[in-house]
N, C-alpha and C positions, 0 to 999 in steps of 0.2 A: 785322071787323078783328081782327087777331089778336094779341095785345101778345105781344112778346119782349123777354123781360130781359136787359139784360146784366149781365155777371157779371164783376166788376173781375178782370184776371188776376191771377193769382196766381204772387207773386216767392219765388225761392228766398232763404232765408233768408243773410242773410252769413255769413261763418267764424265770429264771436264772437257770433253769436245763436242762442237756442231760442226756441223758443215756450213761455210758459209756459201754465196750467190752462186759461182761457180765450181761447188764442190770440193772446194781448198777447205783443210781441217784447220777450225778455228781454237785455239786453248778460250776457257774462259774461267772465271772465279768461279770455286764456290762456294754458294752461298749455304747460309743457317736458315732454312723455312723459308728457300724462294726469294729473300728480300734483303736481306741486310747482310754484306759480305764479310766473313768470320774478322777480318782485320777491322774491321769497323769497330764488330763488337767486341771484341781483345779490348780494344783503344777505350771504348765507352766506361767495360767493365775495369780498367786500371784508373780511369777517370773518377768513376766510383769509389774506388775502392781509398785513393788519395784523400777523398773529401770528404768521408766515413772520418777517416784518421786524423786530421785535423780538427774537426769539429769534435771527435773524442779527444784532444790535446790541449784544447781552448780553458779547461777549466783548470788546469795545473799550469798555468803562467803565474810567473816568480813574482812578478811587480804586479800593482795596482792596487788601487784604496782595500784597504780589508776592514774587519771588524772591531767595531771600536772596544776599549778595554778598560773605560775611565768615563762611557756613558756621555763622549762627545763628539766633534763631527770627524772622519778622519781622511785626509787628501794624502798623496802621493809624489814627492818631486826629488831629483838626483837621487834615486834608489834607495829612499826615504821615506819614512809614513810620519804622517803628522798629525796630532790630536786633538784639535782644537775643544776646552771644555771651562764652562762658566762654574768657578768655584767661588760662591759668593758675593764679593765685589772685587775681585778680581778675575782675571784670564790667565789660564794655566794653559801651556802646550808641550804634549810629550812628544817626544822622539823615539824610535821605534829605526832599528837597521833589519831587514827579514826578519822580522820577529822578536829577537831580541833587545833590550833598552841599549839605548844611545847614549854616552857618557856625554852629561852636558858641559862639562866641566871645563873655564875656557871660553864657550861660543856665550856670543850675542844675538842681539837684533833689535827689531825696532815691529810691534804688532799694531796698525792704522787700522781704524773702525772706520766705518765712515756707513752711517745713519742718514740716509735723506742727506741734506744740504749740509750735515754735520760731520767734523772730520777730526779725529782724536787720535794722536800717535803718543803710541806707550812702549817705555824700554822695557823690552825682553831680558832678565837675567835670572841665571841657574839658580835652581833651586834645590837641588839635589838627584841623583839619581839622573833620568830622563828626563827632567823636569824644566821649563825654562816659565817662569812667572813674570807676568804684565802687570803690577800692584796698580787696583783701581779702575783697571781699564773694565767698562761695562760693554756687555754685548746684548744689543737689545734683538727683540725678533727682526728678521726681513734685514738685516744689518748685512754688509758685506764686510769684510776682516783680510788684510793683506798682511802677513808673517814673514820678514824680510829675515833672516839670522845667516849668520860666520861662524861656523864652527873652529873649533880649536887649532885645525890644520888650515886655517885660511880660506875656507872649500865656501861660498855659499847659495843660500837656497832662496825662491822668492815662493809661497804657497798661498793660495787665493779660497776663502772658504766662504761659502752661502749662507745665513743662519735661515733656518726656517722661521 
């Protein structure tokens, strides 16, 4: 009698398997073009896609200096825009709340020039409207200007302006 063996057939291997040293079926990733495994590029592309959208959101931020409305310099502080502008022989500073005027009505301050070695502190008071007026105070070029004001509810502000 003559013994014949069988011999288990043998399966092709699935898409996501090798065979490793000794013949044991190994899983592996896969991959997009050979190179780069799909969970990579998932991650890369929502990484993208994050910092697409942020950099599209940058421009519609609520705060920060905007456009001046009175033809003088405008800075930013406690959720506030401020206007610094030479009318004359005085300094005029509007206040601005998101866009709308600020009732000045009430607040103070104290606006310091300070020219080179030169250092001039002028009272801030309401003028009407947004308006708070430095009678006198001159602002010459290249001058730095510090706007110290108290608004009406006690709240206040210190704003630092450059003159060109």
């Amino acid at each position: 009698m003559t013994a014949t063996a069988t011999i288990p057939p043998v399966r092709a291997p699935a898409r996501n398997e090798i065979r490793g040293p000794r013949g044991a079926a190994c899983k592996v990733r896969r991959t997009f073009d050979g190179d780069i495994p799909m969970t990579a590029l998932k991650t890369l592309l929502v990484a993208v896609a994050f910092g697409a959208a942020s950099l599209a959101a940058a421009p519609v931020l609520a705060h920060g200096d905007s456009a001046p409305k009175h033809g003088g310099i405008v800075k930013s502080a406690n959720d506030l825009s401020f206007e610094l502008v030479a009318e004359g022989g005085d300094a005029a500073l509007y206040i601005d709340d998101h866009g709308s005027a600020f009732d000045t009505a009430g607040a103070s301050g104290k606006l310091t020039v300070l020219a080179g070695s030169d250092k001039t502190a002028v009272e801030l008071k309401p003028a009407g409207g947004n308006k708070l007026l430095a009678a006198g105070a001159r602002l010459p070029a290249g001058a730095k200007v510090v706007a110290v004001i108290t608004t009406a509810q006690n709240k206040t502000a210190s704003v630092r302006f450059n003159l060109p």
